[in-house]
N, C-alpha and C positions, 0 to 999 in steps of 0.2 A: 863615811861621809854623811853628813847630814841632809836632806832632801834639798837645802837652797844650797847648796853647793854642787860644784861640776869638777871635774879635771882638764882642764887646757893642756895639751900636748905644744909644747913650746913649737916646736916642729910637725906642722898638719901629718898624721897619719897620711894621706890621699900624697904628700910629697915626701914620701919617705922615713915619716919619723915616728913608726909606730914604738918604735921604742927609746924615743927620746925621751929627754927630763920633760916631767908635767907639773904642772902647780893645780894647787886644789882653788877653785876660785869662787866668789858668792856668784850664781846662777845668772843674776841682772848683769853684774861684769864680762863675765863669760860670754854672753849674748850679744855684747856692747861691741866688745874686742872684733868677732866673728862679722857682726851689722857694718866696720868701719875696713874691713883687710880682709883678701881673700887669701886664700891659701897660700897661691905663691907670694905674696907681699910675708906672710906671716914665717913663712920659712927664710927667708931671703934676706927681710931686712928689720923682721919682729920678734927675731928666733928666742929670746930673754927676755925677764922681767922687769930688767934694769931697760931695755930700750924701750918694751911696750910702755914702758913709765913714764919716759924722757916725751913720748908723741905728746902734742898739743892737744887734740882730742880728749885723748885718755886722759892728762892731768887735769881738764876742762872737766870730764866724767866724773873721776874721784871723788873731786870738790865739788860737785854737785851731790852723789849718791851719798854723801860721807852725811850730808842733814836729814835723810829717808831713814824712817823704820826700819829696819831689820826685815819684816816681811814683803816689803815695796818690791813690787814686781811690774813694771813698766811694760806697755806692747811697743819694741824694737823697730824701728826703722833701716833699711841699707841706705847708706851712705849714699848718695851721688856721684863722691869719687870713685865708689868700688862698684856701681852700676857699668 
């Protein structure tokens, strides 16, 4: 993996899913994902990358991040909802 890259475990380790499918993710997304869902939301009802896609947030994210440099590293905010 390349240093701006992470692995997302589709299914939070801490809820079971140390050895679930993972995706390799750019670092800013990964952070993004984790800032807006917590663990149980993420196993439960974010467990894929077809639904973390589908959320209004995240497709709000993409289309944002997709005009950012390749290096753009943003300081992460938690959601409100996941407070």
């Amino acid at each position: 993996m390349a240093g701006d890259e992470s692995k997302h475990h589709l299914i939070p380790k801490s809820n079971g899913g140390a050895y679930s499918p993972t995706a390799i993710l750019h670092s800013v997304c990964h952070k993004q994902i984790h800032a807006l869902f917590d663990n149980k939301r993420l196993s439960e009802q974010y467990n894929t990358m077809t639904k973390l896609k589908m959320h209004k947030d995240i497709k709000r994210f993409i289309k944002w991040v997709q005009k950012k440099p390749i290096n753009f590293n943003p300081k992460m905010r938690i959601s409100r909802k996941k407070r």
